[in-house]
SERO-4910 file (N, C-alpha, C, O; in steps of 0.05 Angstrom, whole numbers):
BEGIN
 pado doro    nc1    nc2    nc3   cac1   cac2   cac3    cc1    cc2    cc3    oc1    oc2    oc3
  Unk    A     17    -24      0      0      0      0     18     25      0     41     25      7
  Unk    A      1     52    -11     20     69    -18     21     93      8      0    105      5
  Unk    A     29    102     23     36    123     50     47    147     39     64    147     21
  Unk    A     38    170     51     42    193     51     77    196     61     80    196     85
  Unk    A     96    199     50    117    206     56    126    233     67    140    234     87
  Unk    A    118    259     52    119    289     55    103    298     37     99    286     15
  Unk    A     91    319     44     64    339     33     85    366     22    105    371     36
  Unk    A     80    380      2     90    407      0     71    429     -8     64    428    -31
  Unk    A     64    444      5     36    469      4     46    491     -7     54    509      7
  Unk    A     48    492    -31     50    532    -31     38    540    -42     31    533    -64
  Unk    A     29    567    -27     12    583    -14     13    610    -40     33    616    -53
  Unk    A     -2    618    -42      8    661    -62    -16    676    -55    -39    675    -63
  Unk    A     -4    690    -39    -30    715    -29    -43    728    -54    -63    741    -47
  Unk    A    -39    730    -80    -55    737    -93    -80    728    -97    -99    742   -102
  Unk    A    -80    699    -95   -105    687   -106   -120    683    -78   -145    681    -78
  Unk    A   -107    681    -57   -122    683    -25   -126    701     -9   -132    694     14
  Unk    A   -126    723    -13   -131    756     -4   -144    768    -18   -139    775    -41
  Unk    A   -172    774      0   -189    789    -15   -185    825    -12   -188    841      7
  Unk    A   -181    826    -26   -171    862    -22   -148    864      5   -127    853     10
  Unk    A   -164    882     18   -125    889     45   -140    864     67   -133    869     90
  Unk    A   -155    844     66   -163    826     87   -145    795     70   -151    784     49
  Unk    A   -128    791     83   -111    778     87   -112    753     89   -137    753     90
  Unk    A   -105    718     90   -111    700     94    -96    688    108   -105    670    122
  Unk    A    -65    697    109    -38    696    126    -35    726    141    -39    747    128
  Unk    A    -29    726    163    -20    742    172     10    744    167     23    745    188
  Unk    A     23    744    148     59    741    144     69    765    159     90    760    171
  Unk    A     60    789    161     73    811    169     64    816    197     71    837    207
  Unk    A     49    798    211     46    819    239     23    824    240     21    844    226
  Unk    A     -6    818    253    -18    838    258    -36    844    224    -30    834    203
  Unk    A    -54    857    227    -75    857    208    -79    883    202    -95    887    183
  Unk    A    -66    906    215    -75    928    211    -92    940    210    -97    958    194
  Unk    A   -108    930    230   -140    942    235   -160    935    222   -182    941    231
  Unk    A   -157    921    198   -165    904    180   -180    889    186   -171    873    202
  Unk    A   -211    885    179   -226    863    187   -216    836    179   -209    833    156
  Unk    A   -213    813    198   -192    789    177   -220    778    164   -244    784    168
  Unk    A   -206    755    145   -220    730    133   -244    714    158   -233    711    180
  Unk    A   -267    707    156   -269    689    178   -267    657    168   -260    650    145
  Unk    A   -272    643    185   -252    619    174   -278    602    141   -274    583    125
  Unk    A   -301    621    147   -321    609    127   -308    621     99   -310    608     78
  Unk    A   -299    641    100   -282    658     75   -262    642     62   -262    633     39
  Unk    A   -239    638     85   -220    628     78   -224    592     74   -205    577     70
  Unk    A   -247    584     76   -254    557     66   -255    557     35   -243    541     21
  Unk    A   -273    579     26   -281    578      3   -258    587    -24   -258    577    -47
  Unk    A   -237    612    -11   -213    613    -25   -202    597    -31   -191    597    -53
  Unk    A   -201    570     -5   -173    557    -12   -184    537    -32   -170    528    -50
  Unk    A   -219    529    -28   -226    510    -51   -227    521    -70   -235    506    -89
  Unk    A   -223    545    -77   -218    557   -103   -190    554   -116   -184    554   -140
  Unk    A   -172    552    -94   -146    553   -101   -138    523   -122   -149    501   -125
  Unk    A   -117    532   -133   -102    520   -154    -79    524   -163    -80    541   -180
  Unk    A    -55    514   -158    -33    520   -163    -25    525   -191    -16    546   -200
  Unk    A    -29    502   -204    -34    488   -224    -35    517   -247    -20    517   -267
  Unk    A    -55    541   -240    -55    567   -257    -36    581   -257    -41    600   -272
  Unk    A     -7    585   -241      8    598   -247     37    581   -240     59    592   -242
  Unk    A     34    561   -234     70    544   -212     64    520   -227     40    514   -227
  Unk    A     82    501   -242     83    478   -245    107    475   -223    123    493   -220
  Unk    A    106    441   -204    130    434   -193    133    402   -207    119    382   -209
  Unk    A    168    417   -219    171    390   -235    202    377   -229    223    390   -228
  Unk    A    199    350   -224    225    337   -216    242    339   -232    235    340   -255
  Unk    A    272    341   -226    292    328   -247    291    307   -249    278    293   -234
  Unk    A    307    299   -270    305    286   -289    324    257   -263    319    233   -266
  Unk    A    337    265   -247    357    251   -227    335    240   -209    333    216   -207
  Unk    A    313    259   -194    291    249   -182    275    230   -189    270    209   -177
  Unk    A    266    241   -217    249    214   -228    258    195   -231    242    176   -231
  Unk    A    293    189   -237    301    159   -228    296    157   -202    286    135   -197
  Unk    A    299    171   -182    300    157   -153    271    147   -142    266    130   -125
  Unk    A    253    163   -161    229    159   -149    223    129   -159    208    115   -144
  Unk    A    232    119   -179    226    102   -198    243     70   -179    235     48   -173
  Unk    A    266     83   -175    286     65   -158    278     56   -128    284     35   -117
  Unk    A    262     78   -119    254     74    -87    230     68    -87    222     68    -63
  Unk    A    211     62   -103    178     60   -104    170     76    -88    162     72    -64
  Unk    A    171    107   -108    159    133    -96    137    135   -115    136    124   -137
  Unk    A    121    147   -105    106    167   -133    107    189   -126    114    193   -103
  Unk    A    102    211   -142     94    233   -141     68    241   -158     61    232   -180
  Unk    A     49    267   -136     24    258   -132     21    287   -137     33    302   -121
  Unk    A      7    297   -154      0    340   -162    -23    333   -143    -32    311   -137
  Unk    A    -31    359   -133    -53    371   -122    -54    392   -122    -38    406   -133
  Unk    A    -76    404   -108    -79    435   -116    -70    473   -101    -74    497   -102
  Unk    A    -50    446    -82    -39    464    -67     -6    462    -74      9    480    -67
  Unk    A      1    445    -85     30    431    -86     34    401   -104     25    392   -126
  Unk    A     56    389    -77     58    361    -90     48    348    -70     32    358    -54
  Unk    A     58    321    -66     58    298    -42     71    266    -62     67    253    -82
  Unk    A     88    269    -41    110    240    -48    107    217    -35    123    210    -18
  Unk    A     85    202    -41     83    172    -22    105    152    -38    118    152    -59
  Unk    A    101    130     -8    106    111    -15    101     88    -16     77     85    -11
  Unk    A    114     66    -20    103     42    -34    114     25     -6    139     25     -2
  Unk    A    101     15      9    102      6     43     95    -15     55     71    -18     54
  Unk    A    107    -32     65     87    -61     77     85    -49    103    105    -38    111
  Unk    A     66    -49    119     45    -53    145     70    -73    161     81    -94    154
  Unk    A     71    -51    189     87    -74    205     80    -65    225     78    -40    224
  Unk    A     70    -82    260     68    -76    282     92    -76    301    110    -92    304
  Unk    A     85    -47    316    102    -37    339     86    -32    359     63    -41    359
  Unk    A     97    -14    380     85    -23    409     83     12    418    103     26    416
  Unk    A     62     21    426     70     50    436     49     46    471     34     27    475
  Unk    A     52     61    484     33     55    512     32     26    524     27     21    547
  Unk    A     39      7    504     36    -17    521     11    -34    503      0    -55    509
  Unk    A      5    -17    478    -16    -29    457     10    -31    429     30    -18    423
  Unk    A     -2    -51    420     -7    -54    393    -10    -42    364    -29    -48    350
  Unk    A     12    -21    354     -4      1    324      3     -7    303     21    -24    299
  Unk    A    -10      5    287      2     -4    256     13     17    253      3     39    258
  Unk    A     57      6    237     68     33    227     71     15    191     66     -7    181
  Unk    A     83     41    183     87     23    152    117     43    152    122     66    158
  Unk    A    136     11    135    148     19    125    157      7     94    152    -16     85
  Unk    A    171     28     82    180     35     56    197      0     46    216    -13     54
  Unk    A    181      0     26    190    -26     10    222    -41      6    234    -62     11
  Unk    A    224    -20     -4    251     -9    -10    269      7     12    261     30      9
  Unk    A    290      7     32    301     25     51    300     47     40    305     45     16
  Unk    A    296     68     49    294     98     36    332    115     43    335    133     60
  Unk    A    348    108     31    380    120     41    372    150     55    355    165     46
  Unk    A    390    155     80    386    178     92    403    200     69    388    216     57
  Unk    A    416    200     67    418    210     36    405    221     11    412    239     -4
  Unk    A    386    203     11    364    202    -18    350    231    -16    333    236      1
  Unk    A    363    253    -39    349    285    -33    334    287    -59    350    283    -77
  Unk    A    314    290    -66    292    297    -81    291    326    -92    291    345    -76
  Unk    A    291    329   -116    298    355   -117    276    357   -146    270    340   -163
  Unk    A    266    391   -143    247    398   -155    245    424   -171    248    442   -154
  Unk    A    241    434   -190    246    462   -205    221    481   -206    215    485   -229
  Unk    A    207    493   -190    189    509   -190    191    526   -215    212    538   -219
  Unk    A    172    528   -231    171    536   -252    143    551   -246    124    544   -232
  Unk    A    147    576   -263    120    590   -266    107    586   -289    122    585   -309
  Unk    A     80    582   -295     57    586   -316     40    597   -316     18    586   -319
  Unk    A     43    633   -312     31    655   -314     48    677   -328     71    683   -321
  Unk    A     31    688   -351     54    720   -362     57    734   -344     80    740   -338
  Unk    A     35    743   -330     36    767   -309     46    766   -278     43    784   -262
  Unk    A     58    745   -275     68    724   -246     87    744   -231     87    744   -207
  Unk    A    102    760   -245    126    777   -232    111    806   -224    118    818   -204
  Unk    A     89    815   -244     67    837   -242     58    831   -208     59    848   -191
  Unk    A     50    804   -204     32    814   -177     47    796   -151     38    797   -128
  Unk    A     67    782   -156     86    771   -140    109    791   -127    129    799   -138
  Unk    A    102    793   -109    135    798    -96    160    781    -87    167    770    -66
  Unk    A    171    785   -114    192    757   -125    214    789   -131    214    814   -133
  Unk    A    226    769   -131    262    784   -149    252    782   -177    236    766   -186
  Unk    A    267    807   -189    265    806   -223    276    789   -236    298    781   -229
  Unk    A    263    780   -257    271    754   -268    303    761   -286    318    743   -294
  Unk    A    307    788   -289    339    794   -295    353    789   -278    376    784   -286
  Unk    A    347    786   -248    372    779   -235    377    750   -229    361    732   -231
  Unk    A    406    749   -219    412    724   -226    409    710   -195    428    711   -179
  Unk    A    385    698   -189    385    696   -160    358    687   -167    340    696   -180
  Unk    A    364    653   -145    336    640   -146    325    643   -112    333    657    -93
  Unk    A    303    621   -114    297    614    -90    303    593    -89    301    578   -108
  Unk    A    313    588    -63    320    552    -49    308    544    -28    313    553     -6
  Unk    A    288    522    -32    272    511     -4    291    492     -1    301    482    -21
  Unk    A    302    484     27    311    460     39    304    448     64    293    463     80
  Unk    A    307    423     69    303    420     93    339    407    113    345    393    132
  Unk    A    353    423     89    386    416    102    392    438    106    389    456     90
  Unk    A    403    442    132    423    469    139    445    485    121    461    475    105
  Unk    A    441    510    127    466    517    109    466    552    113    447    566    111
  Unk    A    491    560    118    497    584    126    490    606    118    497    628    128
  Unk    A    470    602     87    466    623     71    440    616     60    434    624     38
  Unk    A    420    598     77    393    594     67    373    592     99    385    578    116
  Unk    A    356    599    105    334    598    119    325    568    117    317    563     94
  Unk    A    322    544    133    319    521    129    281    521    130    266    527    148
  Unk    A    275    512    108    246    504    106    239    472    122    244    448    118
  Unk    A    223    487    140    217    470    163    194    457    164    176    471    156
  Unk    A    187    434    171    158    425    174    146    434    194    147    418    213
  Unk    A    127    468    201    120    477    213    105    478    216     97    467    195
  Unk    A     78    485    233     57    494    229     52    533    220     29    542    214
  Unk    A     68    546    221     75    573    214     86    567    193    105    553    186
  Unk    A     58    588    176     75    585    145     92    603    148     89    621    164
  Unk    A    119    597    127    142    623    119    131    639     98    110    633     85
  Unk    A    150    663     94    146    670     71    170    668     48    193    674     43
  Unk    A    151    660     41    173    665      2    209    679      1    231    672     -8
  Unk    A    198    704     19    220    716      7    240    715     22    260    728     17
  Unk    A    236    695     47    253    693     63    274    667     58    289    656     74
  Unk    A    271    661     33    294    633     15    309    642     -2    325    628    -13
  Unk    A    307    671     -9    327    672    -29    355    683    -26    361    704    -14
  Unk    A    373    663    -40    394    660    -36    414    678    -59    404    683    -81
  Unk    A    436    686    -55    457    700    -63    461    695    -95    454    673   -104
  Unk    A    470    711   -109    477    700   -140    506    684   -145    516    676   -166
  Unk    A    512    683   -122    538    670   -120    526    636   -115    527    617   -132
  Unk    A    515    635    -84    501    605    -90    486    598   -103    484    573   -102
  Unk    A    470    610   -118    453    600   -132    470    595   -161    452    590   -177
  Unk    A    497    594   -175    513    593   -187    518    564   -181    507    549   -197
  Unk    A    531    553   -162    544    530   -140    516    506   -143    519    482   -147
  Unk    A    499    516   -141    471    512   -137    469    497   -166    473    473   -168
  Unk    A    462    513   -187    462    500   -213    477    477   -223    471    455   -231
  Unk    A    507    495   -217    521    475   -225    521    448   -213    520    428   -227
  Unk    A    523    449   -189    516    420   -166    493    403   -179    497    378   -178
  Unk    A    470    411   -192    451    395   -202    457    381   -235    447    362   -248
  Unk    A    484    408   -241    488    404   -284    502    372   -281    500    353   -297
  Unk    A    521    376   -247    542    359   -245    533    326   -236    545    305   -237
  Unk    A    506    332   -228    498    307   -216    475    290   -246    470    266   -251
  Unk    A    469    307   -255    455    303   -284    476    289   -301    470    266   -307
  Unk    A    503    300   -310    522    297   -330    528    264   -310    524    241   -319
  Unk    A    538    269   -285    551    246   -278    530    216   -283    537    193   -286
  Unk    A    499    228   -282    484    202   -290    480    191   -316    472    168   -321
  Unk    A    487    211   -332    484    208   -369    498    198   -383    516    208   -397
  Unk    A    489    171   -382    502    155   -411    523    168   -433    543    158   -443
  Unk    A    514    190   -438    529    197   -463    539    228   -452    537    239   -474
  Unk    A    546    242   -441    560    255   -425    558    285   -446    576    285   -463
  Unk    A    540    308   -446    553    334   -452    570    353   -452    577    368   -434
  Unk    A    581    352   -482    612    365   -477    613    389   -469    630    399   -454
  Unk    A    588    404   -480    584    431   -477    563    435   -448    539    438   -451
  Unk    A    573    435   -423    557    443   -417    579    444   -386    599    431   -384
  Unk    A    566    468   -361    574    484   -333    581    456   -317    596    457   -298
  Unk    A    570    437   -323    584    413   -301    616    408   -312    633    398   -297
  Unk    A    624    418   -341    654    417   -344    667    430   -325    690    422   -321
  Unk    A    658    447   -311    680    469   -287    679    454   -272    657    445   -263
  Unk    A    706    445   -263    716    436   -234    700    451   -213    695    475   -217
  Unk    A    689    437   -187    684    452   -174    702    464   -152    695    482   -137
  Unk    A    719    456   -153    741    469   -133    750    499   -148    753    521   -137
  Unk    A    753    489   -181    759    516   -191    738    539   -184    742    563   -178
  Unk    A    718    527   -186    689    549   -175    683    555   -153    662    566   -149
  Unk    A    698    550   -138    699    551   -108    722    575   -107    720    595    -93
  Unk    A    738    570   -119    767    593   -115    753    628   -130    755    652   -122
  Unk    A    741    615   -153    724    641   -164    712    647   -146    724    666   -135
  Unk    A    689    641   -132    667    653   -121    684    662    -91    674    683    -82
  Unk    A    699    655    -80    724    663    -59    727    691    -70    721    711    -57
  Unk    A    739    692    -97    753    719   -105    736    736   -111    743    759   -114
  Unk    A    707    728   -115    684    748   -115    681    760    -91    679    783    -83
  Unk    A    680    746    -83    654    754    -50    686    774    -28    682    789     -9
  Unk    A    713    767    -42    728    794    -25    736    816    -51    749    837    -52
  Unk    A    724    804    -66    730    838    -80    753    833    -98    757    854   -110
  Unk    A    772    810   -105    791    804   -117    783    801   -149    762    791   -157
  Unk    A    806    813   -167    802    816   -197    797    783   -209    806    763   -197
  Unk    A    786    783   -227    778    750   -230    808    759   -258    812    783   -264
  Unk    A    823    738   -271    838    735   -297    815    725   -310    793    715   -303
  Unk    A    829    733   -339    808    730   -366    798    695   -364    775    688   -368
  Unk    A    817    678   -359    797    652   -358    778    648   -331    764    627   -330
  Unk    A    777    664   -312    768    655   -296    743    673   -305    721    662   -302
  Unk    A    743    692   -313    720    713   -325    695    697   -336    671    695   -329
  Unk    A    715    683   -361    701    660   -375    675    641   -365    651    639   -371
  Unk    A    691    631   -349    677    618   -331    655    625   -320    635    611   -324
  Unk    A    654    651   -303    630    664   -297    607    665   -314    585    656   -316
  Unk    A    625    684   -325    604    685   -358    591    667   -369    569    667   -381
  Unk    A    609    646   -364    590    623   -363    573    604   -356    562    586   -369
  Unk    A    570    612   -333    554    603   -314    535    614   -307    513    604   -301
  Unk    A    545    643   -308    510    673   -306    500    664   -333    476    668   -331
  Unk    A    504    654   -356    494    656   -387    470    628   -372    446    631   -374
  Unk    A    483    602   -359    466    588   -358    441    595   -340    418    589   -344
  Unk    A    452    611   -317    431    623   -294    408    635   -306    384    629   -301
  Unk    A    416    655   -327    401    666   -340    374    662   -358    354    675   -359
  Unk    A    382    634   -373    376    615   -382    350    596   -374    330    593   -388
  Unk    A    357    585   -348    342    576   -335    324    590   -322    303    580   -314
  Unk    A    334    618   -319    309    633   -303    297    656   -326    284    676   -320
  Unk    A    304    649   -356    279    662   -369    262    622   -381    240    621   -391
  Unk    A    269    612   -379    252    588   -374    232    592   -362    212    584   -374
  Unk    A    230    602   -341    198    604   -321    215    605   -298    211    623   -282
  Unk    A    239    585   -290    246    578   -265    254    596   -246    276    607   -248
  Unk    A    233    605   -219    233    615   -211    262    612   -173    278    627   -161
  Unk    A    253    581   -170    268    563   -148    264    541   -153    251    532   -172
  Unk    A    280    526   -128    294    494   -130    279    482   -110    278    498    -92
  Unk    A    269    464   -104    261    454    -75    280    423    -67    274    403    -80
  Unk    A    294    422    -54    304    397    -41    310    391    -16    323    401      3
  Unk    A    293    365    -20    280    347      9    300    328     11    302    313     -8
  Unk    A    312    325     25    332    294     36    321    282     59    314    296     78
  Unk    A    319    250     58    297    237     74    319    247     99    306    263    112
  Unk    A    342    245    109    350    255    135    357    291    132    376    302    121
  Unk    A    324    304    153    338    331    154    353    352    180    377    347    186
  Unk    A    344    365    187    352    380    202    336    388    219    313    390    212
  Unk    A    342    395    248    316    416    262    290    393    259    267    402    257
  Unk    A    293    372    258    266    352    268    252    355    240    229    364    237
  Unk    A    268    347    221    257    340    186    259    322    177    252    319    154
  Unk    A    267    304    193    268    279    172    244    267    166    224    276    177
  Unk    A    242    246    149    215    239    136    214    208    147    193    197    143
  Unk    A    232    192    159    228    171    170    248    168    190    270    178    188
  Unk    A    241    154    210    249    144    235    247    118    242    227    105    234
  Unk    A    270    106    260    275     70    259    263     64    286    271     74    307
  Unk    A    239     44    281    225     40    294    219      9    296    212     -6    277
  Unk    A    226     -1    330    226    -31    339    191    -42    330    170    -32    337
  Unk    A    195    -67    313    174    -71    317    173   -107    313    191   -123    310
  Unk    A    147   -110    313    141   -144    327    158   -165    313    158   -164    289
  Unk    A    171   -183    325    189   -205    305    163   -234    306    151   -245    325
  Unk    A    164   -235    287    131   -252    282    135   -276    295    115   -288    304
  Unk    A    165   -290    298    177   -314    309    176   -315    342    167   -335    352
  Unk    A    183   -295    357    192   -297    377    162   -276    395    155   -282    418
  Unk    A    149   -254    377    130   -240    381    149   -217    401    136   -203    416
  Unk    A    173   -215    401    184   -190    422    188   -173    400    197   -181    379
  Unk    A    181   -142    405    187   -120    388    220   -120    388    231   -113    409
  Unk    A    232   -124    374    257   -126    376    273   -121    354    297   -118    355
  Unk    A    251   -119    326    260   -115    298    269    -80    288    253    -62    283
  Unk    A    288    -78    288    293    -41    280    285    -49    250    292    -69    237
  Unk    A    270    -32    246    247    -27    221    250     17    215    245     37    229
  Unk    A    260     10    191    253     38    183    216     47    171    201     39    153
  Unk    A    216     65    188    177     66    181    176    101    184    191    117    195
  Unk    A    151    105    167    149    132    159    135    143    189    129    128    208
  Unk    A    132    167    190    127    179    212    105    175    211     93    169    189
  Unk    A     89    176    240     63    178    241     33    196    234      9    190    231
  Unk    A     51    220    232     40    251    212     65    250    203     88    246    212
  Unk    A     50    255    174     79    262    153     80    288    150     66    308    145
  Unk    A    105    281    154    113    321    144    106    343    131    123    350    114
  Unk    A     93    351    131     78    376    112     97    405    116    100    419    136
  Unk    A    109    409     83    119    435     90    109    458     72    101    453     50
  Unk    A    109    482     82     83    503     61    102    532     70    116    540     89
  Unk    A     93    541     46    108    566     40     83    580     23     66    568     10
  Unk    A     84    606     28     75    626     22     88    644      3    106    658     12
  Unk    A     82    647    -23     90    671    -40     73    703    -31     49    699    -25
  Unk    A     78    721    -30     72    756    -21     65    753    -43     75    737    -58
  Unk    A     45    770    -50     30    791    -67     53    823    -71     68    834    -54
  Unk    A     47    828    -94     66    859    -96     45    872    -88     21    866    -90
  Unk    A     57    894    -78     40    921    -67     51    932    -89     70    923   -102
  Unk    A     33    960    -95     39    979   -116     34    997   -102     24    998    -80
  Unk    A     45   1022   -124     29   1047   -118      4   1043   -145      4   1024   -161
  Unk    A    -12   1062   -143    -35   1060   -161    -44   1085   -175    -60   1099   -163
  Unk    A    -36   1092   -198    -26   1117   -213    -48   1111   -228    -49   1090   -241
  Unk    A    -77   1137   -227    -92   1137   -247    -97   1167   -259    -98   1187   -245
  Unk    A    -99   1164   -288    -99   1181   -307   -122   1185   -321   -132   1165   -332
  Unk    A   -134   1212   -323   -159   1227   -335   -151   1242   -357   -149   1266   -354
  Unk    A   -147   1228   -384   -135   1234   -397   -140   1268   -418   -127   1285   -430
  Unk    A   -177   1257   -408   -197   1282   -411   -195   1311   -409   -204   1329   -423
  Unk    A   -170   1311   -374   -175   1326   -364   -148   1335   -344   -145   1348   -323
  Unk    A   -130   1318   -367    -97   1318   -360    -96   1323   -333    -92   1344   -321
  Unk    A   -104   1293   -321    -98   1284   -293    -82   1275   -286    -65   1286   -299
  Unk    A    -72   1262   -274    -59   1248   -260    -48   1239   -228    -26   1245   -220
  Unk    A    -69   1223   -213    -68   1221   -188    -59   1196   -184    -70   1178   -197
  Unk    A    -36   1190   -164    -26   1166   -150    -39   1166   -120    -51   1186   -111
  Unk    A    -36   1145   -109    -41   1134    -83    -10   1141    -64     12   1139    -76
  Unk    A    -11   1148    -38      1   1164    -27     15   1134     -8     32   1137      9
  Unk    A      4   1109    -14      6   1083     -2     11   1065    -25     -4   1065    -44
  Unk    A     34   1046    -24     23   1023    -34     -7   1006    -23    -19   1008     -2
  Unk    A    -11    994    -44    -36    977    -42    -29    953    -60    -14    952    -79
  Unk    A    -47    929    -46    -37    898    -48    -56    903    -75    -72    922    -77
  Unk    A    -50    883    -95    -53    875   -109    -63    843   -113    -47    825   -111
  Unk    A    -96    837   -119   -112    815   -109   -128    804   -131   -140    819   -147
  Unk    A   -128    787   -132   -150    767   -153   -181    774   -142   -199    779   -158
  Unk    A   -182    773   -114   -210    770   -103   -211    804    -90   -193    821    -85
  Unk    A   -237    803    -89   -242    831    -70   -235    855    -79   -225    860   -101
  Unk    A   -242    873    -60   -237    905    -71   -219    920    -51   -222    917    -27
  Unk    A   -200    937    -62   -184    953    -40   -197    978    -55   -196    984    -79
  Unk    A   -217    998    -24   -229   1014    -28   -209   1042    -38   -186   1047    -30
  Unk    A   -223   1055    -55   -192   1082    -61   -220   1108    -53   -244   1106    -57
  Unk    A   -211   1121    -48   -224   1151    -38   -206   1173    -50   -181   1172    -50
  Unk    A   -218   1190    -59   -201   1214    -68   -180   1225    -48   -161   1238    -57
  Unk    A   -182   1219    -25   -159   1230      0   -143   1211      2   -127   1209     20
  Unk    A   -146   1194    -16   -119   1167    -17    -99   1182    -34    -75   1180    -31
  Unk    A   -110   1199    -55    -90   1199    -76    -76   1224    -75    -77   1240    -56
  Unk    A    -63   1227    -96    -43   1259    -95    -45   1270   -128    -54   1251   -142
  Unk    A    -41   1290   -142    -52   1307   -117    -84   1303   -118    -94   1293   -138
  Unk    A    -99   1311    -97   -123   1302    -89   -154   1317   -105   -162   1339    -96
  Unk    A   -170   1303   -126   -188   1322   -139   -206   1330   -123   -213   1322   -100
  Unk    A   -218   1355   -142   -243   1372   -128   -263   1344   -135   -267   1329   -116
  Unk    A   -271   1339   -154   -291   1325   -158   -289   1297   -150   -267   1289   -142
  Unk    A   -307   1283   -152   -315   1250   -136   -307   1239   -159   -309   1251   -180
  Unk    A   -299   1214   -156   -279   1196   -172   -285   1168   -160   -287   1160   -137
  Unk    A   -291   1152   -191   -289   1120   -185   -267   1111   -193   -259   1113   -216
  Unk    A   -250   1099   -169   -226   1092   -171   -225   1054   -167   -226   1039   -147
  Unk    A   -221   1050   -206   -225   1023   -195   -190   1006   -190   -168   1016   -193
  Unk    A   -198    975   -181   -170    971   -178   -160    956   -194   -174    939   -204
  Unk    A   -126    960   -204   -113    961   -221   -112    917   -237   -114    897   -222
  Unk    A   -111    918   -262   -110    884   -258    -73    885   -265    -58    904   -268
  Unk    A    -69    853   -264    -38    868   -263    -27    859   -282     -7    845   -279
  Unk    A    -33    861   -298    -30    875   -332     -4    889   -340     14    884   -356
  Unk    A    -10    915   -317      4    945   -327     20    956   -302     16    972   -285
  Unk    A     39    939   -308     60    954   -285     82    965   -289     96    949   -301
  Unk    A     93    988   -284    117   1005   -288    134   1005   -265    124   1006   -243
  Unk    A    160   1004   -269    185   1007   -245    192   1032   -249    195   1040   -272
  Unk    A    197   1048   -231    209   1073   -236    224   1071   -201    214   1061   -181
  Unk    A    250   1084   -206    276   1077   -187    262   1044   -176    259   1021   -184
  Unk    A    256   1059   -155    250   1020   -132    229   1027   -135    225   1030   -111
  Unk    A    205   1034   -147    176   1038   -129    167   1020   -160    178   1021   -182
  Unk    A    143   1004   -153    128    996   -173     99   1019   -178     84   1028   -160
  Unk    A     99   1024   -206     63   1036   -202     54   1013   -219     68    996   -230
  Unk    A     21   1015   -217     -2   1001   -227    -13   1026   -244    -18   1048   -233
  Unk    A    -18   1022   -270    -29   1044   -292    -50   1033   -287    -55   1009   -287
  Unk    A    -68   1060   -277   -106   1059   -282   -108   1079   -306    -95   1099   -301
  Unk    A   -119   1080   -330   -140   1103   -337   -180   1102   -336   -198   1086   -343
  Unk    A   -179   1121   -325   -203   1129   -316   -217   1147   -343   -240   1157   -341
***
């Protein structure tokens, strides 16, 4: 029979926030804000669907492992979920009798699953508060430690989004670590391609970056060659990476060795690897962009912005009043809200084009 191994939830306040009433509190506090009641936020989330803007798709290295360990992987409408393939074995908890299951196949504490979040929306960067897809810097969910990533935890507190993204330097290390584990599985081996760089050599580069040291013309190369692939991959859709290793960190792992009944002798005495009893569920939250909200009377060579950003929402209305905006008209004004279509960067500030 097949068992829930780990659940993965992610969350995007666009499609679950109805105007400034919220479904996560990510920031603190509601701001006076009437919240969701929980009959609201029932009906959002059965609305929800990932599926309209995020595909999560394995490498090509995963889908052997899944194939090797009798995994599946399972879409739903919040994420994924990775069961497995399990025989039923009894252990002892209180002094009773339970059923645990474990994995067919030993699951290696080792074995890391790894995944490419990809977007399938034009407008995804319009109402996301994500990094621009020019820069060279992803997101990294993990559930392994590491000095330069926020460890994604099996919590009950969702995180947010923007609290995984990692440096353009690791996310370089990052790529390549996956070109290198790809090339090392492939039959026929690509001549042309970023797993050729030594990684020690890439290790001495990214050293001479991060103090400020002149790179020489081949080591330039290199870079260049490696931002060309970053680049690459993240006008693909690819927004981040997600990787799960069945042993994690901070109380992550996805299975634990558990004594259970020896059918001969009937004493629990058998160490049996078996999946947890709640499986791990880990969920992340993408932000919604706030804008400013710049609308134009073209009639009557207007032009009024909002003196506030304002969230940007699939559902609901964020109310605008003429004393929201600048400069502020004599006359009454229907100010509707922006779709996100039409957005301009100017220095750091985003606007939302209305014409009225």
């Amino acid at each position: 029979m097949y068992k829930t191994l780990f659940n993965i939830n992610i969350y995007h306040s666009y499609f679950l926030d109805e105007g400034e009433r919220t479904f996560f509190e990510l920031n603190g506090g509601n701001n006076g804000i009437t919240p969701l009641t929980d009959e609201e936020k029932k009906r959002l989330e059965e609305q929800y669907d990932i599926s309209k803007f995020l595909s999560i798709q394995p490498t090509k290295e995963t889908k052997k492992s899944l194939k090797n360990y009798r995994l599946l992987l399972r879409n739903h409408k919040k994420g994924i979920r990775v069961v497995s393939e399990t025989l039923e074995v009894i252990a002892e908890e209180g002094n009773q009798e339970v059923n645990r299951y474990s994995p067919i196949i030993t699951l290696s504490d080792s074995l890391t699953l790894t995944f490419y979040l990809k977007v399938d929306h034009p407008y995804f960067e319009n109402f996301s508060n994500i990094i621009e897809k020019k820069e060279q810097q992803l997101y990294y969910l993990s559930n392994k430690s590491s000095s330069t990533i926020n460890l994604f935890e099996t919590i009950s507190e969702i995180k947010k989004w923007s609290l995984f993204l990692i440096s353009d330097n690791e996310t370089r290390k990052l790529l390549h670590q996956l070109e290198s584990e790809k090339e090392f599985d492939t039959i026929t081996p690509n001549l042309v391609t970023i797993a050729n760089i030594e990684a020690s050599e890439l290790d001495v580069i990214e050293s001479k970056i991060i103090n400020a040291i002149p790179l020489n013309e081949e080591e330039q190369k290199v870079i260049d060659t490696i931002n060309s692939f970053v680049k690459r991959i993240k006008n693909s859709g690819v927004i981040g990476i997600v990787q799960i290793q069945i042993s994690g960190d901070n109380n992550t792992n996805l299975t634990e060795e558990v004594l259970v009944k020896n059918e001969q002798t009937q004493l629990f005495d058998v160490p049996k690897q078996c999946l947890l009893e709640e499986f791990p569920q880990f969920a992340i939250c993408i932000e919604n962009r706030s804008t400013f909200w710049r609308y134009t009377k073209k009639s009557e060579n207007l032009v009024m912005t909002t003196s506030e950003e304002k969230p940007l929402t699939l559902n609901g209305r964020v109310e605008i009043d003429k004393q929201d905006v600048s400069p502020q008209p004599q006359d009454d004004y229907y100010f509707p809200n922006p779709t996100p279509e039409s957005i301009k960067k100017e220095s750091q500030d985003y606007y939302s084009e209305v014409f009225i």
